[in-house]
C-alpha distance (Angstrom), angle and dihedral (degrees) to the residues before:
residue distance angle dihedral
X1 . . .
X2 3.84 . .
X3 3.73 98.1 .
X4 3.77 110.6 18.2
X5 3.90 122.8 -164.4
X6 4.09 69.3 -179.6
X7 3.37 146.2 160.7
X8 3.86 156.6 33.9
X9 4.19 134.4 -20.4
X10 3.39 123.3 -115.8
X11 3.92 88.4 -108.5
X12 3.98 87.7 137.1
X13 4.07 94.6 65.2
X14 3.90 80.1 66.7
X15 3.85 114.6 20.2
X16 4.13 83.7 97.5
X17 4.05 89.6 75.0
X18 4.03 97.7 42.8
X19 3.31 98.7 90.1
X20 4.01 86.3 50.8
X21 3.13 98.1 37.6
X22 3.50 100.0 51.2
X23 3.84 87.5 55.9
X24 4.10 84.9 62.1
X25 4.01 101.0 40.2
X26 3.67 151.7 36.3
X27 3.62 125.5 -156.4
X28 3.80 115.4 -107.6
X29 4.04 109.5 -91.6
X30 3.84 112.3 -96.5
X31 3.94 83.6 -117.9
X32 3.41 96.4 59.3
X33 3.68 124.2 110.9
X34 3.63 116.5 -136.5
X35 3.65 135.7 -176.1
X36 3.40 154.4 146.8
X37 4.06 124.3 -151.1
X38 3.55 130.3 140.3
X39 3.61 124.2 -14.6
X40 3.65 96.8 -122.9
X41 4.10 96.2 41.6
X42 3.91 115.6 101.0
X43 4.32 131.0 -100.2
X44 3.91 90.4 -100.9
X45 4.20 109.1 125.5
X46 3.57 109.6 -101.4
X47 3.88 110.0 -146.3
X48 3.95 99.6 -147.1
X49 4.02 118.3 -5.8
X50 3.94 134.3 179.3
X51 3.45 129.1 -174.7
X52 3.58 117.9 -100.0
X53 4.15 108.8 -88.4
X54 3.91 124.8 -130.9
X55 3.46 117.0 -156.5
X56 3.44 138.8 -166.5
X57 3.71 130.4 -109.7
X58 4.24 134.1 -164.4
X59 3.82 87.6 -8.6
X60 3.58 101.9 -48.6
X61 3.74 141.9 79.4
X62 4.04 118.9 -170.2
X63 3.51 114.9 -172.5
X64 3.86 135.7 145.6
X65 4.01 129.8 -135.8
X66 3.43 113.4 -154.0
X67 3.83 119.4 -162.9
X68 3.46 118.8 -138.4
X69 3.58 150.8 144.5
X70 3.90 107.2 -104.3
X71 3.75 143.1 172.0
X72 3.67 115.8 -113.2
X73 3.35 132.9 173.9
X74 3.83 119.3 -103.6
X75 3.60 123.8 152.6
X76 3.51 107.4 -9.8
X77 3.83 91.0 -52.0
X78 3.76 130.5 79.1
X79 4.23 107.6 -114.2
X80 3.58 121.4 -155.7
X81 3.83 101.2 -121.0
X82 4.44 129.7 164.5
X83 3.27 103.8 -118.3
X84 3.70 139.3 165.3
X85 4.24 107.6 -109.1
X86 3.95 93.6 -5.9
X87 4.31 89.6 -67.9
X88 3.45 131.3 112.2
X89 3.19 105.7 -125.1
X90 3.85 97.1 22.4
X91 3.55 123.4 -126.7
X92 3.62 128.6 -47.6
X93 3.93 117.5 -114.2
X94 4.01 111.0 -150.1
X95 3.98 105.8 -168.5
X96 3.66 135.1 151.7
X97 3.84 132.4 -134.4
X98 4.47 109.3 -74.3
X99 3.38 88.9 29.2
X100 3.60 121.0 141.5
X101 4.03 112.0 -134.6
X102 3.63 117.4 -159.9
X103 3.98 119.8 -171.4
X104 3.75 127.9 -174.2
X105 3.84 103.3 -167.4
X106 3.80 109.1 -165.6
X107 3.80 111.2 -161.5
X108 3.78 107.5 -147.8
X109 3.68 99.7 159.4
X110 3.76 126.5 86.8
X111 4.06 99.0 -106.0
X112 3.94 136.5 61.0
X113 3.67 114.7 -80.5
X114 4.00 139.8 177.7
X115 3.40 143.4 171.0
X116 4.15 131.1 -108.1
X117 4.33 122.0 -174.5
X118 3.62 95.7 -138.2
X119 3.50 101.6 -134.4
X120 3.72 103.7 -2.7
X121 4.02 120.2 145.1
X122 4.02 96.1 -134.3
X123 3.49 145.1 132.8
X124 4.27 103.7 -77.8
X125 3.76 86.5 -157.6
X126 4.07 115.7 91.1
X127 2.84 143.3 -30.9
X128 3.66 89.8 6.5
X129 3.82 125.6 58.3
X130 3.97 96.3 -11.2
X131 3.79 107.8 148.4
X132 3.82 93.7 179.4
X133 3.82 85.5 64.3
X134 4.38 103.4 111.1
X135 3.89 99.2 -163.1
X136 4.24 98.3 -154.0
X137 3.91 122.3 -135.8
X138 3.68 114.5 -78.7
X139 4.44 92.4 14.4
X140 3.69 120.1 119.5
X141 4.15 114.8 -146.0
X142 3.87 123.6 -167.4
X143 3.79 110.5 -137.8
X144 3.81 114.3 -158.0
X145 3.53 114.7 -174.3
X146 4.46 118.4 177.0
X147 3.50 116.6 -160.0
X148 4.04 127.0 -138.6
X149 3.20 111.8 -117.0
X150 3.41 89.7 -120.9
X151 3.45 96.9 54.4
X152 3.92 111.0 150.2
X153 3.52 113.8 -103.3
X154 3.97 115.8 -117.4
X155 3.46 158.1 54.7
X156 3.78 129.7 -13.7
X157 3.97 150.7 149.5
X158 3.75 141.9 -128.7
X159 3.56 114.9 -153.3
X160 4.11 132.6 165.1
X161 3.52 114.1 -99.3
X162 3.29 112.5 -178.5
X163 3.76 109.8 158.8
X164 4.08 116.3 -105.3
X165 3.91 83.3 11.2
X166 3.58 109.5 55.1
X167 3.90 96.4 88.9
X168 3.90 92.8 58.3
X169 3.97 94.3 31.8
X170 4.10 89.4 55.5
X171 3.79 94.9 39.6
X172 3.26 92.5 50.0
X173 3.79 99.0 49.5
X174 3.45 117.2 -71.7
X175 3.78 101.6 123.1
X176 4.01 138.4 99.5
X177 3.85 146.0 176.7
X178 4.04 121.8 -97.9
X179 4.15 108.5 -165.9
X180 3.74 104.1 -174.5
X181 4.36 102.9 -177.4
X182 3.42 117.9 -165.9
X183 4.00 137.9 117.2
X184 4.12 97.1 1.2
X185 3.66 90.3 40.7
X186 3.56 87.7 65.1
X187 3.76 99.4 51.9
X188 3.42 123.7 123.1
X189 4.17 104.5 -111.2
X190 4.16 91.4 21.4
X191 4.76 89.3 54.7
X192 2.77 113.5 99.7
X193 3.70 111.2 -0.2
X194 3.67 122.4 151.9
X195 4.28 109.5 -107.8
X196 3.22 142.4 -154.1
X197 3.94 124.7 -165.8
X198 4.02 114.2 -142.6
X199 3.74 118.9 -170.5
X200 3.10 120.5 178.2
X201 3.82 125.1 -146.6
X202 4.28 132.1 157.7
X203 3.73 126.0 -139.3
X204 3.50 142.6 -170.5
X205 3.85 125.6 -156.4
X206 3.99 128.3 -176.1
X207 3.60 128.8 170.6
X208 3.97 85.7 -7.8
X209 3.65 90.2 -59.0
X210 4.42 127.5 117.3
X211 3.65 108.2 -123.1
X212 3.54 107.0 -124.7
X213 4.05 106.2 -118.4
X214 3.35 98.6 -118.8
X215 3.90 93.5 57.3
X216 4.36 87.7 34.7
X217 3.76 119.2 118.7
X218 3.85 112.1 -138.8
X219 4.06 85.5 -148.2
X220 3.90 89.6 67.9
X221 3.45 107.1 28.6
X222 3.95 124.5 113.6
X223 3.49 118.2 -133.9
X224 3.94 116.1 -142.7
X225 3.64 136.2 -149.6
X226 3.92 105.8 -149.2
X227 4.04 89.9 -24.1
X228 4.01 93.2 -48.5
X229 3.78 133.9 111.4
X230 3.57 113.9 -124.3
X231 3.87 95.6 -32.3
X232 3.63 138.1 -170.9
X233 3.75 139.3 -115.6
X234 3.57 138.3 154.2
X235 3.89 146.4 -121.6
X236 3.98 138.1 -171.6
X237 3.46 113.5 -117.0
X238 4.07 98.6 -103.0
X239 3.65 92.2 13.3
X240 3.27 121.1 132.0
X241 4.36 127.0 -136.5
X242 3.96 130.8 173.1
X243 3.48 114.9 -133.9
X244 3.63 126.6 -157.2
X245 3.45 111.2 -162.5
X246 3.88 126.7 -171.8
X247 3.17 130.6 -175.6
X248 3.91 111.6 -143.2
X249 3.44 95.6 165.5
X250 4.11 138.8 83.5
X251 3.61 97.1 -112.8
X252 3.97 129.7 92.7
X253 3.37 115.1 -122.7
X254 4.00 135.1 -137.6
X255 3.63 99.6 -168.5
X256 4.26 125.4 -159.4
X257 3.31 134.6 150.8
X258 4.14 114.2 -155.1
X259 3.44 111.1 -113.2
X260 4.10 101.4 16.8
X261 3.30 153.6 74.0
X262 4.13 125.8 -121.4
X263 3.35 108.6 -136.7
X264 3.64 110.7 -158.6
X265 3.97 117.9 -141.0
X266 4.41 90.4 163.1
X267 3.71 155.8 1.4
X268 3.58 124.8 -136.9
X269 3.86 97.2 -22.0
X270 3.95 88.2 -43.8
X271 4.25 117.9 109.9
X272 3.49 121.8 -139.0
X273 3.53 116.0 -118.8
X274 4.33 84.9 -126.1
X275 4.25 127.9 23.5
X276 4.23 103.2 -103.5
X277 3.66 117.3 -155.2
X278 3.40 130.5 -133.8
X279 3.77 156.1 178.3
X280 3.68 95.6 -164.0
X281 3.78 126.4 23.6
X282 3.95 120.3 -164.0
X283 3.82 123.7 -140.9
X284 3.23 130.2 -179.9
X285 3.48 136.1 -154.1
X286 4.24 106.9 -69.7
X287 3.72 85.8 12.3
X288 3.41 132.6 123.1
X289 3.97 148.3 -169.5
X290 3.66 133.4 -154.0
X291 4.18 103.4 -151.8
X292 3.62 138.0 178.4
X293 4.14 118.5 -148.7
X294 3.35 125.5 -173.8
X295 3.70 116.6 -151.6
X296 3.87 115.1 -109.2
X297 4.07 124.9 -150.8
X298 3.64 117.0 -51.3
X299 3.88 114.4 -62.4
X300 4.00 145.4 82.2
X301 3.52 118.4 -74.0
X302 3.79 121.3 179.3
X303 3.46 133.8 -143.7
X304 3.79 119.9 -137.1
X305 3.97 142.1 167.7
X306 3.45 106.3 -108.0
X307 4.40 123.2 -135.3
X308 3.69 119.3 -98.6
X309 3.78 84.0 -158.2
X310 4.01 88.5 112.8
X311 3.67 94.6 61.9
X312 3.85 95.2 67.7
X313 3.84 137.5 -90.7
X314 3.99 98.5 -52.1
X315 3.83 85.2 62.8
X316 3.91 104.3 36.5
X317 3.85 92.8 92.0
X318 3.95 101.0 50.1
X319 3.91 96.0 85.5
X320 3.80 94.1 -0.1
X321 4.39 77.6 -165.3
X322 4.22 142.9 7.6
X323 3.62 104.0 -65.5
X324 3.49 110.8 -154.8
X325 3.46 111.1 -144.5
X326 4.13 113.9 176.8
X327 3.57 140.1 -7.9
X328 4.22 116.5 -121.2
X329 4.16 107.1 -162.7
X330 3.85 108.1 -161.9
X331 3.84 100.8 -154.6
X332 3.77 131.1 157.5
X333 3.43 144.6 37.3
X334 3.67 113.6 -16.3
X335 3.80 107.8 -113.8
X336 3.99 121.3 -140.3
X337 4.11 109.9 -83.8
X338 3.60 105.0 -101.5
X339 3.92 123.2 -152.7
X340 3.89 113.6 -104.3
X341 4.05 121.9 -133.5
X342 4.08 114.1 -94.0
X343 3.95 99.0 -179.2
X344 3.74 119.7 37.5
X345 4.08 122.0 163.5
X346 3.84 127.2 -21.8
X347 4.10 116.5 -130.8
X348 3.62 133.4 -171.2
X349 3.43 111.7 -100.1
X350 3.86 115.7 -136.0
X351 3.91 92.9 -162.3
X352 4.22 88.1 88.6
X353 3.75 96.9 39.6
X354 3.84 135.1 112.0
X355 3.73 107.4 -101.1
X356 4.00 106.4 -146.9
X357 4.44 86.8 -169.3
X358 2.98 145.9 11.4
X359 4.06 126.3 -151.6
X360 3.58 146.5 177.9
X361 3.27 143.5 -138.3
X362 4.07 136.5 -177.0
X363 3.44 124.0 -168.3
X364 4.16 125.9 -147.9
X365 3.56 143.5 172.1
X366 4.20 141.8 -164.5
X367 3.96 99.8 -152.2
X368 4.06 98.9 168.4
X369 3.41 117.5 -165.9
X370 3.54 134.0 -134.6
X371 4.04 95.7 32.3
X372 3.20 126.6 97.4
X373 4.11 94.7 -161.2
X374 3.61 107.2 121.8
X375 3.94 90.7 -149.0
X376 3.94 88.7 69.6
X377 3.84 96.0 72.1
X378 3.50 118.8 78.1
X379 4.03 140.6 169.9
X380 3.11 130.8 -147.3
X381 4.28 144.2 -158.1
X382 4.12 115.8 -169.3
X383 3.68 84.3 -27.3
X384 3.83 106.6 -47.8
X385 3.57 141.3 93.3
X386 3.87 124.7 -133.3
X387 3.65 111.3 -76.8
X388 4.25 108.8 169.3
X389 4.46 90.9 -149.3
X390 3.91 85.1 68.7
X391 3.65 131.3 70.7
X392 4.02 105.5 -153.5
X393 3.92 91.2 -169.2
X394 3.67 147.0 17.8
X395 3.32 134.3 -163.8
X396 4.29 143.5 -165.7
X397 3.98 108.4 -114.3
X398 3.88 101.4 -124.8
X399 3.38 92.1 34.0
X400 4.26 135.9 124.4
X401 3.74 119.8 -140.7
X402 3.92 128.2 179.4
X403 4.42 106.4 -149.1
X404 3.71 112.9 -164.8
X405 3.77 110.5 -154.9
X406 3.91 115.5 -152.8
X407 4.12 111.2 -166.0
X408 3.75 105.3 -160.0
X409 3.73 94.4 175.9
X410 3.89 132.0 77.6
X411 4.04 106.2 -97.5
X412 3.22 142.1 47.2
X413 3.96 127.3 -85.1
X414 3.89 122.8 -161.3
X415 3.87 96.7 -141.9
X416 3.88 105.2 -152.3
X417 3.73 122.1 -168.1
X418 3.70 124.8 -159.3
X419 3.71 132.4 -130.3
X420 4.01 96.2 -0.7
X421 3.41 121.8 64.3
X422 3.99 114.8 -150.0
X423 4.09 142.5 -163.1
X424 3.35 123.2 -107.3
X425 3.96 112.9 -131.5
X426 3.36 103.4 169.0
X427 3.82 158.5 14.4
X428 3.26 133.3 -153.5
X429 4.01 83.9 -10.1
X430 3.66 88.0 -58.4
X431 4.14 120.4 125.2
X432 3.89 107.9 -112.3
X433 4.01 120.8 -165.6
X434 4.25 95.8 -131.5
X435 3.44 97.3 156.5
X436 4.63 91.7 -169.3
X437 3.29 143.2 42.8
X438 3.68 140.4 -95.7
X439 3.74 140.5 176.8
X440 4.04 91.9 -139.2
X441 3.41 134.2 42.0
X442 4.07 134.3 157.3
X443 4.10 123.9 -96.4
X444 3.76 93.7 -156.5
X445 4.01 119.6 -133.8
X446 3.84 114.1 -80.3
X447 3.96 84.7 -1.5
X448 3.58 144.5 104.6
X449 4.19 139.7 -111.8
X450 3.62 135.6 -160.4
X451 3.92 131.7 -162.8
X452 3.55 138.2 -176.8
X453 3.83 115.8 -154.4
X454 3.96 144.6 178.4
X455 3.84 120.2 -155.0
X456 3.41 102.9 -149.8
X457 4.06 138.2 162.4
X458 3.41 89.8 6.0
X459 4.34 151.1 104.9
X460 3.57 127.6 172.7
X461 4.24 149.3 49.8
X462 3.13 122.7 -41.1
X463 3.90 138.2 153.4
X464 3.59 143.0 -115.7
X465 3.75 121.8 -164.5
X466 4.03 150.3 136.9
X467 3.41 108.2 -75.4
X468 3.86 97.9 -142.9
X469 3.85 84.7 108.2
X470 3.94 95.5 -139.3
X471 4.10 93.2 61.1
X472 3.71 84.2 45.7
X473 3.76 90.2 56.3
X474 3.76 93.7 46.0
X475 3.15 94.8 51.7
X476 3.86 117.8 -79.4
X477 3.93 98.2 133.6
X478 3.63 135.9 83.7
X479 3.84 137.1 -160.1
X480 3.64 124.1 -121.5
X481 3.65 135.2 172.8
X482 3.78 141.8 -159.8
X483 3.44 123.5 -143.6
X484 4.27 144.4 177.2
X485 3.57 112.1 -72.9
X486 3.81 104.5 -98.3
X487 4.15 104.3 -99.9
């Protein structure tokens, strides 16, 4: 694979408690209709939902998310779930680029909380992106968040992130859609399409209970799009929709839909400078994709997450087989074929520029087996575990550094860095042609990855880390901060 979104789950940081587990639980039949909508709606199957969408108005959008345990709908029952305003996901926010963003989180659950823009290029200082924030049981904090005008045009997240809690806090429902429109929105072939917004989540339920993630088993967990097992929507034949997919969850996705081709407009929030097509897309976890399908002849097509079984014995546990994920019905009159886009957005491409550092950085892990003791499995960066007193790195605002990631362990880790997006320019220490940015990308087991980056706009801490929640928790994450050129 030339440019790999590759490799394996973090099965391992569970496999200890399948055999237990499996003693306790089944997974949900495949016939089984699950969802998760408003707190107050009723246990009938809903065919396709989507959270309820917030958008901003003059500039400004002020909203609150309160955090709560709710009762939503999943199977047939009602599941206590946290959730942000009683929905799992939580609400969509719709903005635009010089917006001004204003949060009131309201923490009524019994354990700290916060709130990360997954993706969003904003101050990390508060009260915008701060990640370091702990928002105490029973404490309101107002988020403000201002937008460049510049801001890239696409799809996000928000997500808790509350360090040692973030794994269990997201899989169990803390997680939403951001939608910033702007330039590509505007472009003629991606206006005015019709969208639909996938996130993609996993669940386990026993005895009418979540699993809390730490104590989940990837073998019987569900996976979710927008809160709903294996759901359905519908297409035109010719018709063409933008989907937004995210993918909230810890597993790394191989991506096709029978009967079409994805064609690829961005990457996390980031356009491509021309639409890529493809018969399998790969996300990883906190990663997303911006797509355009075009309905095909009249019929049900399923979409699925493909096996990495092919790509050798590091991979053959990820999706150990074809997942299907949800059903697309083309029905209707067939609508006139309408031209796709060729060109989107130009970028500046990092490959050419002058690098002012380069840095390195080698990921490890301790994943005992035989224990079930959470305390046994630690993750490490150059040596260290996250600690939030000590600044690992600092950097010049204004200037470009190249990081070379070194995995020395046996799976994958999506390495996500906040604040900045970067370039990827190579793999495995090979050259790859990725003509955008993103703010995630895959250091493949045993292998290598190299970024370009510009720190720009910006002072103050932030974090990078592997956004399979439970490393982050144990420790795979650092703190960095940019600072003013020394006079």
């Amino acid at each position: 694979m030339a440019d790999p979104a590759f490799a394996r789950s973090a099965l391992n940081r569970r496999q200890f408690l399948g055999a237990a587990t499996a003693l306790l639980g089944l997974p949900l039949l495949a016939g089984t209709t699950l969802t998760a909508c408003a707190s107050d709606s009723d246990t009938d199957a809903v065919t396709w939902f989507e959270p309820e969408v917030r958008r901003s108005n003059g500039g400004t959008l002020s909203t609150q998310l309160r955090v709560a345990e709710s009762d939503v709908a999943l199977g047939g029952s009602r599941i206590r779930a946290v959730t942000y305003e009683g929905t799992y996901p939580g609400p969509t926010l719709d903005v635009r680029p010089g917006d001004r963003i204003e949060v009131a989180l309201i923490n009524d659950i019994d354990e700290p909380t916060n709130l990360h823009t997954h993706g969003w290029h904003v101050s990390p200082k508060q009260p915008s992106d701060d990640v370091l924030l702990a928002i105490e049981p029973g404490d309101t904090f107002d988020y403000a968040y201002d937008l460049p005008a510049d801001h890239s045009a696409g799809t996000f997240w928000y997500h808790s992130h509350q360090h040692t809690l973030s794994d269990t806090q997201v899989f169990g429902g803390l997680f939403g859609a951001l939608v910033v429109r702007g330039e590509l929105d505007d472009l003629p072939g991606v206006a005015d399409r019709p969208e639909r917004l996938l996130m993609i989540s996993q669940t386990q339920i026993i005895d009418g209970e979540m699993v809390p993630g730490d104590k989940s088993s990837n073998d019987l967990q569900q996976t979710l799009i927008n809160g709903t097992y294996q759901p359905t929507t519908d297409i035109a034949p010719g018709e063409i929709q933008r989907w937004r997919i995210i993918n909230a969850s810890s597993l790394f996705l191989r991506l096709q839909l029978d009967g079409h081709r994805m064609n690829m407009l961005a990457v996390d929030g980031d356009a491509l400078t021309s639409v890529t097509s493809h018969d399998i897309i790969e996300v990883i976890p906190g990663g997303r994709a911006d797509v355009l399908i075009e309905g095909a002849n009249t019929g049900t097509y399923q979409l699925r997450s493909l096996s990495w079984e092919e790509f050798g014995p590091y991979y053959s546990s990820m999706v150990p087989a074809p997942m299907p994920l949800m059903n697309l019905v083309s029905r209707g009159d067939t609508q006139q074929p309408a031209s796709l886009p060729t060109t989107l957005l130009p970028f500046d491409d990092l490959r050419a520029a002058t690098i002012d550092r380069r840095r390195e950085f080698v990921f490890e892990e301790l994943e005992p087996r035989g224990t079930g003791d959470m305390g046994h499995f630690m993750y490490y960066i150059n040596g260290t575990t996250f600690d939030h007193h000590v600044v690992n790195e600092t950097m010049i605002l204004g200037d470009t550094e190249e990081w070379h990631f070194v995995n020395r362990t046996y799976e994958p880790h999506p390495v996500h860095i906040h604040v900045n997006d970067f370039q990827v320019v190579a793999i495995n220490d090979e050259p790859v042609d990725q003509q955008h940015y993103r703010d995630t990308a895959m250091l493949p087991p045993f292998g290598s990855l190299t970024i370009r980056h510009r720190f720009e706009d910006f002072t103050g801490q932030f974090v990078m880390h592997c956004h399979i929640l439970f490393h982050e928790d144990h420790g795979m994450m650092q703190l960095l901060e940019v600072v003013e050129r020394p006079a």
